[in-house]
C-alpha positions in Angstrom: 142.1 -170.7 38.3 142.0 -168.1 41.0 142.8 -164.3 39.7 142.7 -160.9 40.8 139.8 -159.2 40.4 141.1 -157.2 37.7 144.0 -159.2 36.4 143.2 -160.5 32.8 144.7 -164.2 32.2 147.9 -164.8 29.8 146.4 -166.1 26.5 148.2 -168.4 23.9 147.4 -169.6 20.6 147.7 -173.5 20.2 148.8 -173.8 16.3 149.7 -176.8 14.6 152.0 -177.4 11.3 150.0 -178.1 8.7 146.6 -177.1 10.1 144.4 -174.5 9.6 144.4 -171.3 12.2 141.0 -170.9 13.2 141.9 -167.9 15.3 144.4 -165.4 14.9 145.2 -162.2 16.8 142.7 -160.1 14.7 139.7 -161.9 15.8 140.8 -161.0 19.7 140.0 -156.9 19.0 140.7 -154.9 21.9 142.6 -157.5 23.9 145.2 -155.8 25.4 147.8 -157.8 26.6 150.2 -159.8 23.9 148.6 -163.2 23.1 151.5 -165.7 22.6 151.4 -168.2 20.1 152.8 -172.1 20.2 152.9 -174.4 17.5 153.1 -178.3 18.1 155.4 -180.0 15.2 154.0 -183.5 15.6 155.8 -186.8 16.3 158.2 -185.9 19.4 157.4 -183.0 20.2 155.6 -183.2 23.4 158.2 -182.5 26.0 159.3 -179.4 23.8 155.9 -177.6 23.6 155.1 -178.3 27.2 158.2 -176.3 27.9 157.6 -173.8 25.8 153.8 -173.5 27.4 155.1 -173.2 30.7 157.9 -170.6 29.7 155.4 -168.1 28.2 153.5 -168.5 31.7 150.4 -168.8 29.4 147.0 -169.9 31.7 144.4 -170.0 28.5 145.5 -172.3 25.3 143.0 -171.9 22.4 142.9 -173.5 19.4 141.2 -176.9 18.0 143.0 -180.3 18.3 142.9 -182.2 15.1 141.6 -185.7 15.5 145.1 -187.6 14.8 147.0 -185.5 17.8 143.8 -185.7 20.1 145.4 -188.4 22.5 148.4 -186.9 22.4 146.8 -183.6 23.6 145.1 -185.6 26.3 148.6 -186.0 27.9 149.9 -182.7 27.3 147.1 -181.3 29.2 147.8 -183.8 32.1 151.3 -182.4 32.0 149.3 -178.6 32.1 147.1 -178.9 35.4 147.1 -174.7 35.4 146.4 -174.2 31.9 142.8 -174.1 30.6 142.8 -175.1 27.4 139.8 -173.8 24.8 138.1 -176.1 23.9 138.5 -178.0 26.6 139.7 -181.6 25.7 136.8 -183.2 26.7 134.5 -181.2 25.2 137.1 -182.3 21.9 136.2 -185.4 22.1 133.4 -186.0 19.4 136.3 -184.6 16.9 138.0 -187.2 17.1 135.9 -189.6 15.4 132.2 -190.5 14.7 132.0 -193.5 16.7 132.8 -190.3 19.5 130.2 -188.7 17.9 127.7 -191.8 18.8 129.5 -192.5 22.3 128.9 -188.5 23.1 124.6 -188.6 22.0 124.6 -192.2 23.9 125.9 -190.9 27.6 124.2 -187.7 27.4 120.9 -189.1 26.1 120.9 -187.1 23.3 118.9 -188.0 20.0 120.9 -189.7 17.2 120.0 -191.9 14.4 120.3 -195.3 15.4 124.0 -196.7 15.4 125.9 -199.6 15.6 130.1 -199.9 15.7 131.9 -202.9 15.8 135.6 -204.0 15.5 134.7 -207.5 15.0 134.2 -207.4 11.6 132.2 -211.3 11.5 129.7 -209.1 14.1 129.4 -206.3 11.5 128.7 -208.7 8.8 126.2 -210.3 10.8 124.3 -207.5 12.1 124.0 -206.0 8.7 123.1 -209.2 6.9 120.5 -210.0 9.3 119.4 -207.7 11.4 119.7 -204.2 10.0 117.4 -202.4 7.9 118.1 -200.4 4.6 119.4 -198.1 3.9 122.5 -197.8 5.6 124.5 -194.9 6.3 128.4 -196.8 6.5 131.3 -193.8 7.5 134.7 -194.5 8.2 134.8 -193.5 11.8 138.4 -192.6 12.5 140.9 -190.3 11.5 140.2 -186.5 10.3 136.3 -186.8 8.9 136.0 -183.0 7.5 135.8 -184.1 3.9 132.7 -183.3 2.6 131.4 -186.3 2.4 134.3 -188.2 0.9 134.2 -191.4 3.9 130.0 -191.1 4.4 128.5 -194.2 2.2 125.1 -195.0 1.7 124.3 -199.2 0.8 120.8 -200.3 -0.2 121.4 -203.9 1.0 124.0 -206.3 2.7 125.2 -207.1 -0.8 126.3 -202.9 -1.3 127.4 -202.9 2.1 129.6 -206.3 2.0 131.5 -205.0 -1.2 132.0 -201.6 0.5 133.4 -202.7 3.8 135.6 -205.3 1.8 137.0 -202.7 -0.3 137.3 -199.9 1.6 138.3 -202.0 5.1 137.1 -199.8 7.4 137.7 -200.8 11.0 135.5 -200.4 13.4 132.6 -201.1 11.4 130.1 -197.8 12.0 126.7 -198.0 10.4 123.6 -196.1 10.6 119.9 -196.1 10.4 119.6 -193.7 6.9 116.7 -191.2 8.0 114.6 -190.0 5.8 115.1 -186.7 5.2 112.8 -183.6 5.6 113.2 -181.8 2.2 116.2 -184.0 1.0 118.2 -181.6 3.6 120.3 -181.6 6.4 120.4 -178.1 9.4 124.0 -176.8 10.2 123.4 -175.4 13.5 126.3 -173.2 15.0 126.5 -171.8 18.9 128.4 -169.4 21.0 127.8 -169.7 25.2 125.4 -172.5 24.1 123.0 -169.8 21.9 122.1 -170.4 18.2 124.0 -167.6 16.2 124.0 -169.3 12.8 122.0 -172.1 11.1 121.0 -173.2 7.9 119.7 -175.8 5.6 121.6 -177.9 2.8 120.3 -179.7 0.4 121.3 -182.4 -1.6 122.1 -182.0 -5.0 120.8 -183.0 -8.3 121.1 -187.0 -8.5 122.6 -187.0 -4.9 121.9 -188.0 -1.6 124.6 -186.5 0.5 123.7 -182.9 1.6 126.7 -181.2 1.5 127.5 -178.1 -0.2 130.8 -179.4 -2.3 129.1 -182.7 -3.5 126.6 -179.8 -5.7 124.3 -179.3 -3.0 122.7 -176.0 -2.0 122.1 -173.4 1.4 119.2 -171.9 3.0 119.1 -169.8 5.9 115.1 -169.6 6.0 112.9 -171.3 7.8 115.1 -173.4 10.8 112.8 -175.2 12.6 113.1 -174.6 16.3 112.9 -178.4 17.9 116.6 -178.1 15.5 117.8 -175.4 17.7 116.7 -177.2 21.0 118.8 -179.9 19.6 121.7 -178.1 19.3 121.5 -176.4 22.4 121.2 -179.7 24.2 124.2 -181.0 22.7 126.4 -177.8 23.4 125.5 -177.6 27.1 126.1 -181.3 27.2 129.5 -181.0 26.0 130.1 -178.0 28.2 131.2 -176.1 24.7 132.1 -172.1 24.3 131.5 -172.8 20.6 130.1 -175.7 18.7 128.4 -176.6 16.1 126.0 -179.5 15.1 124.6 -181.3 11.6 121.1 -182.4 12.6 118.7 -184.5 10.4 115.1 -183.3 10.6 112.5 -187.2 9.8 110.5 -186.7 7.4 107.7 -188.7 8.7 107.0 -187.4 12.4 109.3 -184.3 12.2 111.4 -185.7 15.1 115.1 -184.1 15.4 118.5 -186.1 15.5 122.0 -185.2 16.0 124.4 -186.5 13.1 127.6 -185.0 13.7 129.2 -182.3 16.3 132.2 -181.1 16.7 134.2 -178.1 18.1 135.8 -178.0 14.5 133.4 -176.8 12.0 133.7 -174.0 9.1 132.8 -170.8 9.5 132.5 -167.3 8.2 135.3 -164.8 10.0 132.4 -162.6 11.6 131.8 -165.6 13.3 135.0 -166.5 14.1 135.3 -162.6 15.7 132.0 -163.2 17.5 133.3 -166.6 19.3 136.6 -163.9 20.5 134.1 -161.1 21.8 132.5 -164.2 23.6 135.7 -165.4 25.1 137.2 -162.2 25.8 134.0 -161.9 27.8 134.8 -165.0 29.8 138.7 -164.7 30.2 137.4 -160.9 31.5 135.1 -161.9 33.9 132.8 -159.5 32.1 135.4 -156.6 31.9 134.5 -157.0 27.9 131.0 -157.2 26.9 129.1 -160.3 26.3 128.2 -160.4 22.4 124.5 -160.0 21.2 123.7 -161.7 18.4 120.1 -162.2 17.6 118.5 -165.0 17.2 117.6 -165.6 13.2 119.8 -162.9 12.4 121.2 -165.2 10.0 118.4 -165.0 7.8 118.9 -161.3 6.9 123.1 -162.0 6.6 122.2 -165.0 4.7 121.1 -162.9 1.8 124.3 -161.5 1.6 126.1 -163.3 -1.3 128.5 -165.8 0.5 131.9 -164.2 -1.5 130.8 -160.3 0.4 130.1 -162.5 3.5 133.9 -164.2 3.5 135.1 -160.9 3.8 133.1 -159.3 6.4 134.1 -158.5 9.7 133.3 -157.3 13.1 130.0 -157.6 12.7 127.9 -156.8 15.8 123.9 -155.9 17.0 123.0 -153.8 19.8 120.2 -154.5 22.3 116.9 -152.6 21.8 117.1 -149.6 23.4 113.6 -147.2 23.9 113.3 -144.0 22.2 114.0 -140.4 23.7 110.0 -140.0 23.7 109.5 -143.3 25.9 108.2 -145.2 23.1 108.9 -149.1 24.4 108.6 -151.7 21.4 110.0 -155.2 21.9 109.9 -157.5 18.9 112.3 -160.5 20.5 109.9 -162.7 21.8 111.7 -165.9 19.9 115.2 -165.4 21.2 114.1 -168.1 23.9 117.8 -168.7 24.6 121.1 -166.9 26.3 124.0 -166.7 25.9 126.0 -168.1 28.8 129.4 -169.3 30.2 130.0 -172.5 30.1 130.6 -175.2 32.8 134.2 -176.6 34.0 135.1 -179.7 32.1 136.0 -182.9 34.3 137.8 -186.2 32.5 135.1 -187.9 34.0 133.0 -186.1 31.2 134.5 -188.4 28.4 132.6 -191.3 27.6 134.1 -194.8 27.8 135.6 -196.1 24.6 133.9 -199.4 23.5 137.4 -199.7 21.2 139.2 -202.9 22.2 143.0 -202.2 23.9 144.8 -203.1 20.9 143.1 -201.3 18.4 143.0 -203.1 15.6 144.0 -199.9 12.8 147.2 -200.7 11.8 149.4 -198.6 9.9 149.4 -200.9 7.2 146.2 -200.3 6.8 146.5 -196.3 7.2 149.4 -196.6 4.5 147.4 -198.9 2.0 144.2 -196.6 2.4 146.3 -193.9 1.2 148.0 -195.6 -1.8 144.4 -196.5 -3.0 143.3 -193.2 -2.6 146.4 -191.3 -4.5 146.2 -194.0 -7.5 142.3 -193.4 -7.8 142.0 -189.5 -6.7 145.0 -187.9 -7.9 144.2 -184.2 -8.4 144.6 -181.7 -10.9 143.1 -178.4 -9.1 142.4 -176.9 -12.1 139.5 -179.3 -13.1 139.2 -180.5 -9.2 135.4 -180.5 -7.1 135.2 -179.0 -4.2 135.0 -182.6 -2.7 138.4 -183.6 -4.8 140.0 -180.2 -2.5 138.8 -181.6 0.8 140.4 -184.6 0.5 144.1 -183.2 0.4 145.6 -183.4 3.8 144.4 -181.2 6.9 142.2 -179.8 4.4 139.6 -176.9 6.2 136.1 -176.2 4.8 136.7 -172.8 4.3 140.0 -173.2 2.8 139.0 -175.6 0.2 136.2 -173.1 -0.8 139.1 -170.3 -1.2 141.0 -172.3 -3.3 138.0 -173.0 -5.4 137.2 -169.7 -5.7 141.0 -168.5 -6.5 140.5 -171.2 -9.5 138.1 -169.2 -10.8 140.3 -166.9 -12.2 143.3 -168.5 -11.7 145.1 -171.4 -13.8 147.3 -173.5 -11.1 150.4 -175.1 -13.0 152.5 -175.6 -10.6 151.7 -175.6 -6.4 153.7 -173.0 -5.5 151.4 -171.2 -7.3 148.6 -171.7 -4.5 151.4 -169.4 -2.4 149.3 -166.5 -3.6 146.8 -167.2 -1.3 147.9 -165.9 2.6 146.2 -168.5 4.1 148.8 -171.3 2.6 152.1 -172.0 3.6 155.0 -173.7 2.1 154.8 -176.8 4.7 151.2 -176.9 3.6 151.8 -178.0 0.3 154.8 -179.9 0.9 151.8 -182.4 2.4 149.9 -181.9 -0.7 152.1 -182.4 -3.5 152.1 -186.9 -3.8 148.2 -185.7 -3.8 148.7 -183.9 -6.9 149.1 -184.7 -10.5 151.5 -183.1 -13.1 149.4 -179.8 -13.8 151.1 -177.9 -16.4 149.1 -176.9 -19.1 149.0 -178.6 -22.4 150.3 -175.5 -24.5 148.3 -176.8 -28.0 145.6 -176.6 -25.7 146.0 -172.9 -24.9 144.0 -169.6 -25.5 143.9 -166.0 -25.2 141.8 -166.3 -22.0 143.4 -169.6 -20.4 146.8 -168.1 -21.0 146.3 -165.1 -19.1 145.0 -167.0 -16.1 148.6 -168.5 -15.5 150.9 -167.0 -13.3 153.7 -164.9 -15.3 151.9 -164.2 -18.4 150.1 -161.4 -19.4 148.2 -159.5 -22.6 151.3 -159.1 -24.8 153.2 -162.4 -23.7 150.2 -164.3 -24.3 149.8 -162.8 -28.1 153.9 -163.4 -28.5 152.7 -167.8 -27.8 149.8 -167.6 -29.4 151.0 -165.7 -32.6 154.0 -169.0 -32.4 151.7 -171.4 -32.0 149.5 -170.6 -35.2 153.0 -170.1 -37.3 154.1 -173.4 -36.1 150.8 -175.1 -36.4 151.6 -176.7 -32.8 154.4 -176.7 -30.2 156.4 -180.2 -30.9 158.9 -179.2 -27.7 158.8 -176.7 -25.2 162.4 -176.0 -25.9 160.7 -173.7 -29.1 159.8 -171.8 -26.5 163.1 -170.1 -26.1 163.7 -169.5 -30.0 160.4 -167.2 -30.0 161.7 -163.4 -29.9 159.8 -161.7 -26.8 160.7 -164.6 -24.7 164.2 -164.2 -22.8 166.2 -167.2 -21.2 164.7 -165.9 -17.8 161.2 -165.8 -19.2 161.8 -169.6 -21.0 163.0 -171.0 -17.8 159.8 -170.0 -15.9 157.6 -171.1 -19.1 158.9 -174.1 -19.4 158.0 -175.0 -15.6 154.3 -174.0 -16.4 153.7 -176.4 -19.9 153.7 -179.2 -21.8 153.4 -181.2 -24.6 150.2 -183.3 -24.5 150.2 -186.6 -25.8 
């Protein structure tokens, strides 16, 4: 992309309906041209948002690709020879599945736990009957995979791993090696320009073996080991990423680092969000802005922060060390052994070939049954709903499930419109939700002074007014008695009666 010297490039965000923005104009601080914004509606809407990309003149694209409109975003960008798109779509490519994930480690020679895929499902059987050792670590390989855990399996023999596979139908077949795990913990390393800026442990929880925060598991920022960080480095440079971020398994026997997911796509805290903008407005700029410095294990002292102070953080930056008036020179930064750096140009020729046969054997049949299952087993109330229960509703984000949890804290959800409250959440958003959901109205028998005044609408004295009826009444037989209680209006009674029930 050849500019002036001076000239900086038109920039557009690439949103999607019902996806989380990881960027917005906030994070881009001191940009000072307009950034222009495009949002892809799904299904046939290719031709439209190329149009729309090339009437806004925009030359930079940013935003993530979810895994389902990744090979559609292949061929928009074919259509898009001028634009550069951030991430680059190759450097996309392990977010679209984990068999990517695998195909990514195996071309670059980069360390993960020994995998096998296969789409004949007679092979699978085989292979793990025979051949492989236990434990197993079985994931459902395509689709969107941030759910905390929800499509990772772990089977102890054939016999677990049979009955799994034949339930669940996953196709291809993906099974790991199951490392054994330094401290029962996982390393969530994060990078700007192919530097560290973030990293931590997580820990399984009580009784469980997956080491993810929403399955009860627990965080530490202390102690990263630094063949962890080499790792992750590795990976990022391999896959030519402004910003990444890796899960890495740590053996417990000879210490030995493996890559077990990485992705473009990964949570994170907003000051790291604005910190992947300074970067980028460093790059777009041809150093016009200033590179970022971020300290290497500066996340141990931020790490103490409690995480509900860190959400809201922003802007957060370091300084280099600078001597004293007096000539006094003290450097303490001998372990920031890595730089911050631009990134390389992206070539197709990056993407590793697909071992997946030309007629892909996921039909949506398959897709649709999958997703009966999982309503008629998991349907949700929020209100008593896990973390991991949140971050399997559709285009579900990390961070987003954690601000829902947190809003049910205080709040009572009856209804999903309620969830509006929150700015992050759109209407669309839980239009996708709601066959996800169950019936949550409250059971009004079941109601107290302090449950009552976390639902929307009701307040000190309205909540007396019910509960002073309920104790006349003995218990509410219909809702409808709502309406004869004096304090309570036909206004007031019709949005009651949209927020209980009568339990059975």
């Amino acid at each position: 992309m050849s500019k002036k010297k001076n000239k900086l490039p038109k920039l557009g965000f690439l949103y999607l309906d019902y996806v989380l923005r990881f960027f917005d104009h906030s994070n881009f601080k001191g940009w000072p041209d307009k950034i222009e914004t495009v949002t892809y509606h799904w299904k046939n809407d290719k031709k439209r948002f190329i149009k729309e990309v090339k009437k806004k003149k925009i030359e930079v694209l940013i935003g993530n690709i979810p895994a389902t409109a990744y090979d559609t975003f292949v061929e928009i960008s074919r259509e898009l020879p001028n634009v550069r798109f951030v991430p680059s779509l190759e450097t996309q490519f392990p977010n679209k599945s984990k068999e990517n994930v695998t195909l990514f480690c195996e071309k670059h020679s980069i360390a993960d736990p020994k995998t096998k895929i296969f789409y004949d499902k007679e092979k699978g059987y085989k292979y793990l009957k025979k051949k492989a050792t236990y434990p197993q670590i079985i994931k459902r390989s395509y689709g969107a995979s941030n759910y905390g855990g929800y499509f990772v399996h772990k089977a102890d023999n054939f016999e677990e791993a049979f009955e799994l596979l034949e339930e669940k139908q996953y196709n291809p077949i993906y099974t790991q090696d199951a490392i054994d795990l330094k401290y029962s913990g996982d390393l969530r390393v994060m990078l700007i320009g192919h530097k560290p800026i973030c990293a931590f442990w997580r820990f399984s929880g009580e009784g469980e073996w997956i080491t993810n925060t929403s399955q009860g598991g627990s965080m530490s920022y202390e102690n990263v080991p630094m063949n962890a960080l080499e790792l992750a480095v590795e990976a990022s440079k391999a896959a030519k990423a402004e910003y990444w971020a890796c899960d890495i398994a740590i053996d417990a026997k000879d210490d030995k680092a493996y890559i077990l997911e990485c992705a473009t796509a990964f949570a994170a805290f907003p000051y790291i969000r604005d910190w992947i903008c300074q970067y980028l407005m460093w790059d777009f700029s041809n150093g016009k802005f200033p590179k970022p410095h971020i300290p290497l294990f500066s996340w141990e002292e931020l790490g103490k922060i409690d995480s509900s102070l860190l959400r809201t953080m922003r802007h957060i930056a370091f300084s280099k060390y600078k001597p004293s008036c007096d000539g006094t020179w003290f450097i303490n930064d001998k372990t920031d052994s890595f730089d911050m750096e631009k990134t390389e140009e992206s070539f197709p020729s990056d993407v590793p070939d697909s071992i997946a046969p030309k007629e892909l054997p996921i039909k949506k049949e398959l897709l649709k049954k999958e997703k009966k299952s999982k309503i008629d087993v998991t349907k949700i109330n929020l209100n008593n709903a896990s973390l991991t229960d949140i971050m399997t509703l559709h285009g579900m984000e990390e961070d987003l499930a954690i601000e829902i949890h947190e809003h049910l804290e205080d709040n009572i959800i009856t209804d999903s419109s309620d969830l509006l409250d929150l700015e992050s959440i759109d209407e669309t958003m839980i239009a996708t939700w709601n066959d996800d959901l169950e019936d949550m109205r409250y059971d009004i028998n079941e109601c107290d002074a302090k449950s009552l005044k976390k639902i929307k609408g009701i307040g000190a004295k309205l909540s007396k007014i019910i509960l002073d009826a309920k104790e006349k009444l003995g218990e509410f037989t219909s809702i409808n008695q709502l309406k004869d209680i004096e304090g309570i209006g036909k206004n007031k009674f019709s949005e009651l009666k949209s927020r209980f029930k009568i339990g059975e």
